[in-house]
N, CA, C and O atoms as CSV, one atom per row, in Angstrom:
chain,resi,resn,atom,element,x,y,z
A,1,UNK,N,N,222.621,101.552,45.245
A,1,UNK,CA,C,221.999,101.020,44.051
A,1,UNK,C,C,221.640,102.186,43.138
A,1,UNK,O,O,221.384,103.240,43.721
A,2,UNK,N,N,221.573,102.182,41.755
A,2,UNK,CA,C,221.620,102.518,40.698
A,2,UNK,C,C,220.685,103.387,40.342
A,2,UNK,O,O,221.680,104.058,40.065
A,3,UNK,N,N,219.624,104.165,40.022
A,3,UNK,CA,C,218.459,104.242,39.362
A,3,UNK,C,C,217.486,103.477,38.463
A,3,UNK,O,O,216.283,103.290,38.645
A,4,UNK,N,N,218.232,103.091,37.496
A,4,UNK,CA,C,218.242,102.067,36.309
A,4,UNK,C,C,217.792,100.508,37.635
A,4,UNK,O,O,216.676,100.003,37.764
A,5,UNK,N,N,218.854,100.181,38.270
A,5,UNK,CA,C,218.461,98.820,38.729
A,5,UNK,C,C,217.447,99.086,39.789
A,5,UNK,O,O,216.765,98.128,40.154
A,6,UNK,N,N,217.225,100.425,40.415
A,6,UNK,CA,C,215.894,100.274,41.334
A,6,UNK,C,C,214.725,100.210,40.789
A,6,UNK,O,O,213.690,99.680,41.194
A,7,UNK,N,N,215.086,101.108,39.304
A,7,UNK,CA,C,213.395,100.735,39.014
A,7,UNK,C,C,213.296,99.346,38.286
A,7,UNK,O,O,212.339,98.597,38.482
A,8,UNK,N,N,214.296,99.047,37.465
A,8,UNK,CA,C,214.164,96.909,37.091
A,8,UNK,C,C,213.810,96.815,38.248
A,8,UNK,O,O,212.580,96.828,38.225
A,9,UNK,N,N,214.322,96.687,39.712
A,9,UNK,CA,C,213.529,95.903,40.897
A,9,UNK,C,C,211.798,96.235,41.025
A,9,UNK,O,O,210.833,95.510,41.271
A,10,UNK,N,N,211.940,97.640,40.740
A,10,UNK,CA,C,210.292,98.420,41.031
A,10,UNK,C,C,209.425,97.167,39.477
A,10,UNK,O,O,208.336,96.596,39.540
A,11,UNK,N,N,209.986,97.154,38.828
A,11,UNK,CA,C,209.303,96.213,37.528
A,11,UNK,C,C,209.417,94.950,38.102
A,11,UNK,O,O,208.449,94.200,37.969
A,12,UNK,N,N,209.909,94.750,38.409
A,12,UNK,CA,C,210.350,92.914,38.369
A,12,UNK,C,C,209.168,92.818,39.763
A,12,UNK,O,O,208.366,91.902,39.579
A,13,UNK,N,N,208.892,93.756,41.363
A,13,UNK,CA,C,208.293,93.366,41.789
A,13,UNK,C,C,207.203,93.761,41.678
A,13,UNK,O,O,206.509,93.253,42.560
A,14,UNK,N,N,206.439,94.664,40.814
A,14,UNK,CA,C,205.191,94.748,39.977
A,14,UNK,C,C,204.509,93.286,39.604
A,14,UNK,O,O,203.371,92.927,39.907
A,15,UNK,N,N,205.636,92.436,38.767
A,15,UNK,CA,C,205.155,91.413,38.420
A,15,UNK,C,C,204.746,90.245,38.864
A,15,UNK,O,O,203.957,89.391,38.459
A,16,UNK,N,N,205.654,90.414,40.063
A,16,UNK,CA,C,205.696,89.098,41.083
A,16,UNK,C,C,204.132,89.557,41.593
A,16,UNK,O,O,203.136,88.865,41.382
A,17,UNK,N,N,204.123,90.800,42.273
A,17,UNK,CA,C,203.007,90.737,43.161
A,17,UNK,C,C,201.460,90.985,42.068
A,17,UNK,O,O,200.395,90.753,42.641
A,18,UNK,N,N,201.411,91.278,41.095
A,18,UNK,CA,C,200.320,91.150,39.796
A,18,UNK,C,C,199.978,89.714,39.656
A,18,UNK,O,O,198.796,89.430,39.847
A,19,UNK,N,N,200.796,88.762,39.357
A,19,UNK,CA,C,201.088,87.651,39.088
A,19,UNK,C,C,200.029,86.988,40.451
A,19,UNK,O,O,198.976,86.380,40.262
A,20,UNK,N,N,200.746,87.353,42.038
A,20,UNK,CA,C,200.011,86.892,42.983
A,20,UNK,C,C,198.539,87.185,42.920
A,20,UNK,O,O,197.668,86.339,42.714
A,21,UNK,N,N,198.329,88.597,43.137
A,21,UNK,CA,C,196.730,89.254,42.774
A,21,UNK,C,C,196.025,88.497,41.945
A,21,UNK,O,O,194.935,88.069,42.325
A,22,UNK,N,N,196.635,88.116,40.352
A,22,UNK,CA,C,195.437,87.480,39.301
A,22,UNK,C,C,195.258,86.269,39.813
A,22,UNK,O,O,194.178,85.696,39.664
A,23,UNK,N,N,196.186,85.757,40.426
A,23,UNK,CA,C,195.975,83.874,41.045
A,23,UNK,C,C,195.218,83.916,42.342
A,23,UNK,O,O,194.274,83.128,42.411
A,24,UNK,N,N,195.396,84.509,43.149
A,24,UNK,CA,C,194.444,84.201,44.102
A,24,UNK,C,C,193.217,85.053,44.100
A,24,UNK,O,O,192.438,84.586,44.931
A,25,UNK,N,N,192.753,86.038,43.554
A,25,UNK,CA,C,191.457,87.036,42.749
A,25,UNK,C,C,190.411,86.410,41.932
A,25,UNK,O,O,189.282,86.886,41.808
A,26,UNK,N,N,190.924,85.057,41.241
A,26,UNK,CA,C,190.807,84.286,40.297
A,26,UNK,C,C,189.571,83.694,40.555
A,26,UNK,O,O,188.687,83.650,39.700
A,27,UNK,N,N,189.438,83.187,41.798
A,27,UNK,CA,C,187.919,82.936,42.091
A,27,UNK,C,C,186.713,83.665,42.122
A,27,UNK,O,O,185.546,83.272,42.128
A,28,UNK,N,N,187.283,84.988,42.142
A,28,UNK,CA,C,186.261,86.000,42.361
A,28,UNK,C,C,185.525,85.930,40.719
A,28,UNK,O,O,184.378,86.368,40.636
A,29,UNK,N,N,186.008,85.532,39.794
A,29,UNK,CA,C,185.731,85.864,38.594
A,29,UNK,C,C,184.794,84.519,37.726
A,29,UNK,O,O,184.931,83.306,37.882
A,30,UNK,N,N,184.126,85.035,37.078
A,30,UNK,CA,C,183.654,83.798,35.815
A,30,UNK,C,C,184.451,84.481,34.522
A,30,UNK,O,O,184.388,85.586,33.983
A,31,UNK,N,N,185.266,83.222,34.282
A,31,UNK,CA,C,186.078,83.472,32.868
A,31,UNK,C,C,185.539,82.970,31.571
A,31,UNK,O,O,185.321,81.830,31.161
A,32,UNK,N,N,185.402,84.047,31.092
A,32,UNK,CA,C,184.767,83.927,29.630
A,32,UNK,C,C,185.682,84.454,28.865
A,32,UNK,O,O,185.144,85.396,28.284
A,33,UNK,N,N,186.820,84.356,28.534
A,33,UNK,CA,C,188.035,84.570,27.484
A,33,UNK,C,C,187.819,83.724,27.093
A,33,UNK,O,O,187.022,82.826,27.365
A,34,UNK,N,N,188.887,83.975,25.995
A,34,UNK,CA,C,189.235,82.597,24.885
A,34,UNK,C,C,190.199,81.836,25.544
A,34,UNK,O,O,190.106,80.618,25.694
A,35,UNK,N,N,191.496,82.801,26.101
A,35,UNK,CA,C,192.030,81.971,26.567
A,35,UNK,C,C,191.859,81.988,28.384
A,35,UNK,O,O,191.815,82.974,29.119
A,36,UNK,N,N,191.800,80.768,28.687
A,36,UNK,CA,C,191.080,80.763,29.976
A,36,UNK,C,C,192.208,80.213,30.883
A,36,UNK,O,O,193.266,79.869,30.356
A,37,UNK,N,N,191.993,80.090,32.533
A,37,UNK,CA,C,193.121,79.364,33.830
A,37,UNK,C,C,194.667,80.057,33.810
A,37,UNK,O,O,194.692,81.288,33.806
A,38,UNK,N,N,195.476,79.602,33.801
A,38,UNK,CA,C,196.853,80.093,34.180
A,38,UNK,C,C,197.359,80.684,33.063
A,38,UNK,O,O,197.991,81.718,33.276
A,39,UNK,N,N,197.264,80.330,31.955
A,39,UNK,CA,C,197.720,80.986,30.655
A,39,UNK,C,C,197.059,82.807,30.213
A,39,UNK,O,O,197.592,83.770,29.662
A,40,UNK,N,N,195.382,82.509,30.926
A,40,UNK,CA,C,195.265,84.068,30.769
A,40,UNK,C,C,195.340,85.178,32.386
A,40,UNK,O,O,195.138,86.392,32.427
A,41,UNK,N,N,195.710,84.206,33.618
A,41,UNK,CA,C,196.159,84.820,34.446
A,41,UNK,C,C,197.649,85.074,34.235
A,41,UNK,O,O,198.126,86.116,34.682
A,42,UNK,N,N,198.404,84.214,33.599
A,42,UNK,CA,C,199.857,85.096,32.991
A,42,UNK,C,C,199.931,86.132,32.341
A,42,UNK,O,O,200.832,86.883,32.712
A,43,UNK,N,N,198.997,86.657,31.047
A,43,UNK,CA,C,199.072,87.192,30.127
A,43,UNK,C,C,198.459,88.333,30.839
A,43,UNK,O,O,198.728,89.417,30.321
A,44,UNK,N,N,197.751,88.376,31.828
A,44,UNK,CA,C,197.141,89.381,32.758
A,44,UNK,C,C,197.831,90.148,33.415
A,44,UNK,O,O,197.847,91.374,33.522
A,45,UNK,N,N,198.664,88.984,34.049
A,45,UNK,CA,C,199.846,90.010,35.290
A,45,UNK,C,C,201.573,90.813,34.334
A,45,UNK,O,O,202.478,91.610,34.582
A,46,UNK,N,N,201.092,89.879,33.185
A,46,UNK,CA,C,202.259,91.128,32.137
A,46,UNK,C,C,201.666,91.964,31.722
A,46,UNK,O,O,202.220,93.053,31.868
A,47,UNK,N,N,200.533,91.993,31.132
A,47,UNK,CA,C,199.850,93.109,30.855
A,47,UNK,C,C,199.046,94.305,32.271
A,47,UNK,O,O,197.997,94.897,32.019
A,48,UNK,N,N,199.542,94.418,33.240
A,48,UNK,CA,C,199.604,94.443,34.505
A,48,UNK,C,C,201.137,95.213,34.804
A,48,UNK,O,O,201.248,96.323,35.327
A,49,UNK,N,N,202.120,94.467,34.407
A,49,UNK,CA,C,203.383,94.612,34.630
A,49,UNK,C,C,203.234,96.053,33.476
A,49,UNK,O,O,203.426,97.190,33.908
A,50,UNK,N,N,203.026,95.909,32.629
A,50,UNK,CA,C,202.841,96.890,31.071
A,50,UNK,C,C,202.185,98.345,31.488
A,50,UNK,O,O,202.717,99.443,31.328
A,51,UNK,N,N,201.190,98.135,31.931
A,51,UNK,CA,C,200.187,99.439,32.600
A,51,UNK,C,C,201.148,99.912,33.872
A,51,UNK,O,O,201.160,101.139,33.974
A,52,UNK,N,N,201.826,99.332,34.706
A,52,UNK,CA,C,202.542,99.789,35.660
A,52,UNK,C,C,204.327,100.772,35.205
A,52,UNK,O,O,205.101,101.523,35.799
A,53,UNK,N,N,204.236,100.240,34.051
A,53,UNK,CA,C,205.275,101.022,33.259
A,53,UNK,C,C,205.503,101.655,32.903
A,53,UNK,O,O,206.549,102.302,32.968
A,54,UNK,N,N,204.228,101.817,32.106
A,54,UNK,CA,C,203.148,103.079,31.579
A,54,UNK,C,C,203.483,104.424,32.550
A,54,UNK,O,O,203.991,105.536,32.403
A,55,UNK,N,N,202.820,103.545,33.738
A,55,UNK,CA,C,202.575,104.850,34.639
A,55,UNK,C,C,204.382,105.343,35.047
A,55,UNK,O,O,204.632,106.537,35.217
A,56,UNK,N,N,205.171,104.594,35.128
A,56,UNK,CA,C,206.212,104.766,35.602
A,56,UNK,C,C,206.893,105.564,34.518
A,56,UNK,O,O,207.729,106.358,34.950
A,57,UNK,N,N,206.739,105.538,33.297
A,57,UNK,CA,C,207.312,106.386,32.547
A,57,UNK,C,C,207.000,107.613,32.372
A,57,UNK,O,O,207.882,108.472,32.347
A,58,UNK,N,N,205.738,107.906,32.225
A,58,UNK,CA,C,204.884,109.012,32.439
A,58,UNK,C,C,205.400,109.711,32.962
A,58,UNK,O,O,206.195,110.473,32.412
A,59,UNK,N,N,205.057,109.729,34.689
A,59,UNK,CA,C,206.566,110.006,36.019
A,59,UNK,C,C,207.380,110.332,35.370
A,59,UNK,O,O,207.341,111.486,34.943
A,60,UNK,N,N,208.432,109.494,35.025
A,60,UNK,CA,C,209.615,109.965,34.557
A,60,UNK,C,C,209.906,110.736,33.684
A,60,UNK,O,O,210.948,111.383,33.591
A,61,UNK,N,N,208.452,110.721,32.544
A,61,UNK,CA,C,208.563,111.604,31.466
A,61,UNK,C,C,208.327,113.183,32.157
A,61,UNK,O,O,209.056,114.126,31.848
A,62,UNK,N,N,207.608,113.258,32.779
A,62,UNK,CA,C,207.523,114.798,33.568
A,62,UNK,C,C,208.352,114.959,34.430
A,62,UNK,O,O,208.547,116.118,34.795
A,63,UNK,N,N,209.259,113.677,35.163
A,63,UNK,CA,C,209.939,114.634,36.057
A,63,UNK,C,C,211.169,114.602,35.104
A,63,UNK,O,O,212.138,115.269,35.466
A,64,UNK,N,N,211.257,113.920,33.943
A,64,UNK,CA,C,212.582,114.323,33.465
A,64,UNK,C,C,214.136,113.417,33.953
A,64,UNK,O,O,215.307,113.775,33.828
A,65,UNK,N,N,213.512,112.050,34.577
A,65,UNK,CA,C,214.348,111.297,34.765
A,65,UNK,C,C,213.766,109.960,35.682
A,65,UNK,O,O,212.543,109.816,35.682
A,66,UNK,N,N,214.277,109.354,36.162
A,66,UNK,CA,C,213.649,108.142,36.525
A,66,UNK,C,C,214.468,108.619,38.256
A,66,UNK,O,O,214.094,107.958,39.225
A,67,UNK,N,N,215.161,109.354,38.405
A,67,UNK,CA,C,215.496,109.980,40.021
A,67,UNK,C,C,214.458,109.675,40.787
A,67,UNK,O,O,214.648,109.017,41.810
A,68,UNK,N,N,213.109,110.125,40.406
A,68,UNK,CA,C,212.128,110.163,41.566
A,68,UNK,C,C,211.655,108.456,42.317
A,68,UNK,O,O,210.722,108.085,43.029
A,69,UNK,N,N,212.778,107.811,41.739
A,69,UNK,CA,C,211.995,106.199,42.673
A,69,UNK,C,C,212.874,106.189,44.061
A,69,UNK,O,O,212.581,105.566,45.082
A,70,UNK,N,N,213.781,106.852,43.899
A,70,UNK,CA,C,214.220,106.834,45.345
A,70,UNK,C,C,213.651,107.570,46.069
A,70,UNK,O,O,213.456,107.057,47.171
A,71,UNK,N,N,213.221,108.725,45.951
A,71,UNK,CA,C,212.702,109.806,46.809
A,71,UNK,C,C,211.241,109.887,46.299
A,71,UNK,O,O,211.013,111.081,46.101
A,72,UNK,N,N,210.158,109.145,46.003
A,72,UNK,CA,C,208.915,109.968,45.717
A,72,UNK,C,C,208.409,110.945,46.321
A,72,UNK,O,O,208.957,111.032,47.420
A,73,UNK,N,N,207.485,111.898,46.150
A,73,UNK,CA,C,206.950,113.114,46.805
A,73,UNK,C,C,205.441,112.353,46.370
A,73,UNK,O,O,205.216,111.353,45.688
A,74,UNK,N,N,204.305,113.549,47.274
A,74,UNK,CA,C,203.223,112.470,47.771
A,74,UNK,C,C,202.844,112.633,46.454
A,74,UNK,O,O,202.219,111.618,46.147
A,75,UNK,N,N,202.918,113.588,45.284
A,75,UNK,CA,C,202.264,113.865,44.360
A,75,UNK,C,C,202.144,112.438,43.654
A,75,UNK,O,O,201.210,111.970,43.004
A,76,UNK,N,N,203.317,111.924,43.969
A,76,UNK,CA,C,204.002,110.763,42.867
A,76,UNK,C,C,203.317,109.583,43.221
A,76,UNK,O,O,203.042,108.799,42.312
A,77,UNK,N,N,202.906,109.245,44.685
A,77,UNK,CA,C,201.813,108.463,44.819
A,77,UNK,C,C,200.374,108.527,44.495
A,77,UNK,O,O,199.733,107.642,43.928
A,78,UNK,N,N,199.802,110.002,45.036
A,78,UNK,CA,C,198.798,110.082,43.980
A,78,UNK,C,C,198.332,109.771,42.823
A,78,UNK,O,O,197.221,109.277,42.631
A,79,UNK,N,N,199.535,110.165,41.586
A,79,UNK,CA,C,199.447,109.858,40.353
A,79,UNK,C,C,198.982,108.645,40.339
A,79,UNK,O,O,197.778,108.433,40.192
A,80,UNK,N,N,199.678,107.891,40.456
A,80,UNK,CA,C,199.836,106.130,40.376
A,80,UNK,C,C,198.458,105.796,40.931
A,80,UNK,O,O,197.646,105.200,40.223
A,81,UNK,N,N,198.144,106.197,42.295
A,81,UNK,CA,C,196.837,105.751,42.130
A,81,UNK,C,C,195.817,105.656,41.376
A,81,UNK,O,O,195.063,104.773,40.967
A,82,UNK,N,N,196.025,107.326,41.228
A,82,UNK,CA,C,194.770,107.939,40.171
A,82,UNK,C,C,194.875,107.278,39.077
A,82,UNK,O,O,193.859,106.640,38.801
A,83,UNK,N,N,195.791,107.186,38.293
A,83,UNK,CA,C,195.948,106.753,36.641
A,83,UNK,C,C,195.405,105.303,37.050
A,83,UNK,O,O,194.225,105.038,36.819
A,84,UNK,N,N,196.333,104.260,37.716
A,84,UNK,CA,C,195.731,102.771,38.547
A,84,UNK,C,C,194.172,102.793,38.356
A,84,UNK,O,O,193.587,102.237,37.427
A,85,UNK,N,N,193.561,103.541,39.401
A,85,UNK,CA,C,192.416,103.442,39.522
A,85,UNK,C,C,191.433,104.155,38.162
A,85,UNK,O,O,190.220,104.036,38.335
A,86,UNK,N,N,191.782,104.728,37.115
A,86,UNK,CA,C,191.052,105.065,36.127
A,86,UNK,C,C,191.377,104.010,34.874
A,86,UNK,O,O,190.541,103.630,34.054
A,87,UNK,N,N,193.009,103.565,34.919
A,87,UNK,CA,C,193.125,102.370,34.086
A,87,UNK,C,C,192.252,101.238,34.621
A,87,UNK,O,O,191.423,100.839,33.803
A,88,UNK,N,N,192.251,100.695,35.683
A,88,UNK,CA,C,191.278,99.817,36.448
A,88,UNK,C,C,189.866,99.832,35.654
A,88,UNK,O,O,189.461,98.974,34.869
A,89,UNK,N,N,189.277,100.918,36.021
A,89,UNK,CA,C,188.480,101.344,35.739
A,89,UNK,C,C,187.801,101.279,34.307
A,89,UNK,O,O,186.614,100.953,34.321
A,90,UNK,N,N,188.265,101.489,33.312
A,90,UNK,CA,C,188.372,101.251,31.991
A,90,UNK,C,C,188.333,99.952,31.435
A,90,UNK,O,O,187.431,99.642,30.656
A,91,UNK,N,N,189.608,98.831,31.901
A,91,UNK,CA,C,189.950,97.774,31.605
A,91,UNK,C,C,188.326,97.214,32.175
A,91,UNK,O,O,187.545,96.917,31.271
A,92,UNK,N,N,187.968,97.113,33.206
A,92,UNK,CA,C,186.367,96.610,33.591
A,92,UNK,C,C,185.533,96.951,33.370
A,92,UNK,O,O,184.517,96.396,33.787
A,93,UNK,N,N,185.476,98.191,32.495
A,93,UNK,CA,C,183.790,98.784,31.825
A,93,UNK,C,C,184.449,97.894,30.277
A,93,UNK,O,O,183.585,97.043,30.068
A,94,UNK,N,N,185.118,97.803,29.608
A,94,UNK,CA,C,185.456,97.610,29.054
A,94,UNK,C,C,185.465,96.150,28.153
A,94,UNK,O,O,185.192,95.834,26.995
A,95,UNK,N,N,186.013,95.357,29.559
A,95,UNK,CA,C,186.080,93.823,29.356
A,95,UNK,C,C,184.652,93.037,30.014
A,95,UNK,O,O,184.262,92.126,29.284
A,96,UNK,N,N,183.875,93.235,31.190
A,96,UNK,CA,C,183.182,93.350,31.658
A,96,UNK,C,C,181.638,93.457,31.041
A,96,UNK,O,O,180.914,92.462,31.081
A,97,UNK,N,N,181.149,94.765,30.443
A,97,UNK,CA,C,180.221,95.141,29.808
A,97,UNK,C,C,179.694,95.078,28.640
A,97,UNK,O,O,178.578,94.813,28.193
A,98,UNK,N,N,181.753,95.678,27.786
A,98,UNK,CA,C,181.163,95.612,26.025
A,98,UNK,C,C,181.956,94.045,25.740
A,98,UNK,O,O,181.680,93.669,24.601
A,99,UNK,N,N,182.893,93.013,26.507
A,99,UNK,CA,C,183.352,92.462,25.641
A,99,UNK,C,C,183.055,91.466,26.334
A,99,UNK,O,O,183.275,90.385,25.787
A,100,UNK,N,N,182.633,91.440,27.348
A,100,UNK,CA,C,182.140,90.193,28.235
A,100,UNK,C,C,182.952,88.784,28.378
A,100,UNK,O,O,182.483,87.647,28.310
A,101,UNK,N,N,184.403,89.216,28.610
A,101,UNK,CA,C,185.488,88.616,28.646
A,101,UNK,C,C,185.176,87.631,29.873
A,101,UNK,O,O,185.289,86.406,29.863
A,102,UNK,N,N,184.727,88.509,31.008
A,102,UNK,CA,C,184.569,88.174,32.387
A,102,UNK,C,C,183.471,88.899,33.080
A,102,UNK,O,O,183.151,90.088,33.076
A,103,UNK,N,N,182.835,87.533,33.860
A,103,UNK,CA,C,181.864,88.843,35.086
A,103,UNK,C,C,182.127,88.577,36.450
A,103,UNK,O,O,183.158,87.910,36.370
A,104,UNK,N,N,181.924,88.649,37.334
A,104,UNK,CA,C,181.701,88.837,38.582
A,104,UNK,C,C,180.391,87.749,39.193
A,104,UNK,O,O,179.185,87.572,39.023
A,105,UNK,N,N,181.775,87.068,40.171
A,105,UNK,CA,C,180.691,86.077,41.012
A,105,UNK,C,C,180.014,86.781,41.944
A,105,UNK,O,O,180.178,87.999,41.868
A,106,UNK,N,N,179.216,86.340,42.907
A,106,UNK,CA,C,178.254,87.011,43.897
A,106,UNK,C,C,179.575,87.511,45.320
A,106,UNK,O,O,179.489,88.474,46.083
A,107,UNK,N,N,180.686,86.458,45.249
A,107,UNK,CA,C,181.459,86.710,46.533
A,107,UNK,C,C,182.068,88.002,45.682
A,107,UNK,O,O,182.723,88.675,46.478
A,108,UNK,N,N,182.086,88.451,44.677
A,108,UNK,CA,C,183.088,89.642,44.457
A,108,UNK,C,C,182.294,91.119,44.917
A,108,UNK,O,O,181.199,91.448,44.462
A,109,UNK,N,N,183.176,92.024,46.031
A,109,UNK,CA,C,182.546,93.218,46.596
A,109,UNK,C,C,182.207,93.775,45.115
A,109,UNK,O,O,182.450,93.049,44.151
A,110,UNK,N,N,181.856,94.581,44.999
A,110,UNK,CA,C,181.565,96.107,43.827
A,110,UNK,C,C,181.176,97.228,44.393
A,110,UNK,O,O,180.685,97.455,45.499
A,111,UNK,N,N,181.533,98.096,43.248
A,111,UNK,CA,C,181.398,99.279,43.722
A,111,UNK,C,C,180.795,100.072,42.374
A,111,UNK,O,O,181.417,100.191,41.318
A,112,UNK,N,N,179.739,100.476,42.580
A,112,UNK,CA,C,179.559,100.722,40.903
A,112,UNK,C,C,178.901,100.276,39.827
A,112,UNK,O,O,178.332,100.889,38.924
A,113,UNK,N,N,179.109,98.655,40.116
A,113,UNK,CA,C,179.364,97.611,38.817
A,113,UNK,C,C,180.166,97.474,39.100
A,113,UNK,O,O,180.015,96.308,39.465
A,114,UNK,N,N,181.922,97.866,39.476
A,114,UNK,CA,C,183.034,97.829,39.051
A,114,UNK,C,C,183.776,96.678,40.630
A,114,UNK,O,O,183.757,96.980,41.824
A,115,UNK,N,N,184.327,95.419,39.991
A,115,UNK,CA,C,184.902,95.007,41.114
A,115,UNK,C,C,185.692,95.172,42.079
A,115,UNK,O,O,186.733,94.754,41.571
A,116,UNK,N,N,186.000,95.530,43.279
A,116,UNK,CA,C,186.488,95.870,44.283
A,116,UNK,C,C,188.484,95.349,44.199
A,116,UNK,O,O,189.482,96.051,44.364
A,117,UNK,N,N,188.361,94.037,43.917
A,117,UNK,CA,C,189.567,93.320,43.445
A,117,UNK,C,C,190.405,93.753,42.538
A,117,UNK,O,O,191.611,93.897,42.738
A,118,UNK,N,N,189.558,94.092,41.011
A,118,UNK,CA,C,190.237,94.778,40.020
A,118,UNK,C,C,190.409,96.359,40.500
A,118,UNK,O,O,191.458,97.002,40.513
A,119,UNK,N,N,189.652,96.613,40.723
A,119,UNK,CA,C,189.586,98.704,41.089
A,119,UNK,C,C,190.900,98.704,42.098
A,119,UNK,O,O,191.552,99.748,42.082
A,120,UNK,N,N,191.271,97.851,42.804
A,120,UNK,CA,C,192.308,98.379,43.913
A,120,UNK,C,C,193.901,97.773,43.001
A,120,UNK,O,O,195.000,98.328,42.989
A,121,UNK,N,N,193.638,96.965,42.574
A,121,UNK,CA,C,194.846,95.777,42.005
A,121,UNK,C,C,196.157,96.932,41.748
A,121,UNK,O,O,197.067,97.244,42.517
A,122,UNK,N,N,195.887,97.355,40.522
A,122,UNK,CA,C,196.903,98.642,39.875
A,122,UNK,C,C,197.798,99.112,41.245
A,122,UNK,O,O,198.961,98.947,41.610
A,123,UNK,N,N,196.495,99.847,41.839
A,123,UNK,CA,C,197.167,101.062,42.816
A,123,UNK,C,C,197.759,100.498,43.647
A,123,UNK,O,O,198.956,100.748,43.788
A,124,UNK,N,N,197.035,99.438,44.569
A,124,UNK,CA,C,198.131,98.737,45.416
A,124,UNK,C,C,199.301,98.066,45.084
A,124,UNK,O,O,200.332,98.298,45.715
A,125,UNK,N,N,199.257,96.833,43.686
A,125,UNK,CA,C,200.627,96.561,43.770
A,125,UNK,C,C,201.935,97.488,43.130
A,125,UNK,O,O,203.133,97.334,43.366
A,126,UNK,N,N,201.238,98.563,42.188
A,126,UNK,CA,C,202.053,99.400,42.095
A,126,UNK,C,C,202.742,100.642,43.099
A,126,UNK,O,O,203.500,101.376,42.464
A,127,UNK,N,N,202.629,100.903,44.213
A,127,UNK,CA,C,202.564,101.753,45.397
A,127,UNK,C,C,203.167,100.299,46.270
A,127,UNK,O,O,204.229,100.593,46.818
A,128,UNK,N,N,202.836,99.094,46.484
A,128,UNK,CA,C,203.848,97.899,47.099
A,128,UNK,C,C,205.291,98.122,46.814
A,128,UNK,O,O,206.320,98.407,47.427
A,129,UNK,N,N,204.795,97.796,45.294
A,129,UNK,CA,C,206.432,97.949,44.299
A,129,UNK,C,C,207.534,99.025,44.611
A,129,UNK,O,O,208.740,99.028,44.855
A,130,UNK,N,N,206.630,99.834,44.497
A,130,UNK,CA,C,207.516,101.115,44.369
A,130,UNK,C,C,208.224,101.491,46.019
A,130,UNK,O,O,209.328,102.027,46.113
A,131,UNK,N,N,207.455,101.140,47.139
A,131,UNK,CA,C,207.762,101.099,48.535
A,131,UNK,C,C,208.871,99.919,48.574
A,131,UNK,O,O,209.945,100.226,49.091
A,132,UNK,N,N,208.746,98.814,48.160
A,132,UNK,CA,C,209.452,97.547,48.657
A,132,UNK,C,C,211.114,98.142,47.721
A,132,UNK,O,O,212.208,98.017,48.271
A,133,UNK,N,N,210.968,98.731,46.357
A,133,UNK,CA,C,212.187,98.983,45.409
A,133,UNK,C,C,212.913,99.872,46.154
A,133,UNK,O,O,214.138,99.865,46.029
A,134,UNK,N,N,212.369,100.656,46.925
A,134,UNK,CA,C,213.324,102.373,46.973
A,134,UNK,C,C,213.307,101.872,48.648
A,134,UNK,O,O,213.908,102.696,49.337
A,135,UNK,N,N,212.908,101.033,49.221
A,135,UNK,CA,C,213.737,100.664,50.686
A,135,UNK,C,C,215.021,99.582,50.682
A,135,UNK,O,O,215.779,99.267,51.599
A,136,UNK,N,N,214.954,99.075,49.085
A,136,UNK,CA,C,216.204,98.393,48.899
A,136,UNK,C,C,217.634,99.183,48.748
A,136,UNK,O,O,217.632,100.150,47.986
A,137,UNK,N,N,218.831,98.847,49.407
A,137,UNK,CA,C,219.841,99.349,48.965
A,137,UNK,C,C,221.291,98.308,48.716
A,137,UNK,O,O,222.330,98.794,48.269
């Protein structure tokens, strides 16, 4: 397989498993958007899919090609976390505090203030993705 089509797979299963995360996470949350239920858990896990792209280009923009999804080095997981977990991070001081999109039921862990659900979301399904794409051949 290709470069080009491992990372479409590394995207395509970003989305699937984002998509899963906002739907079953969903309870953890009181929704105060405008737009509220399945329509802003869609618009979540693309914008989800979007931040995971982000990071994937980035990558690619420093290493100078999109090569590294077959072979990552640990650095390359790091990244993803780190950026994950500081985009995380942001998106919930953010939506959370100043825009009060959403808060947090009593069953949601925290850490911080910051929900346990959202803080991991990024890093894990992006580091899923990227494991499940580059064992495909």
């Amino acid at each position: 397989m290709n470069n080009k089509s491992r990372a479409i797979l590394f995207l395509f299963f970003a989305l699937i498993l984002n998509l899963i995360w906002e739907f079953s996470h969903y309870s953890l949350y009181y929704d105060y958007s405008p737009i509220r239920g399945a329509p802003h858990l869609f618009l979540a896990g693309f914008g989800d899919l979007f931040l995971i792209g982000f990071i994937f280009l980035i990558i690619s923009s420093k290493k100078k090609s999109i090569k590294w999804i077959k072979n990552p080095v640990i650095g390359d997981y790091v990244f993803l976390i780190a950026i994950g977990f500081l985009i995380s991070i942001l998106i919930e001081i953010i939506n959370v505090k100043f825009l009060g999109r959403w808060a947090y039921k009593p069953q949601m862990p925290v850490i911080f203030g910051i929900g346990l659900s959202p803080l991991l979301q990024l890093a894990v399904t992006s580091i899923v993705s990227l494991e499940i794409s580059r064992r495909i051949d």
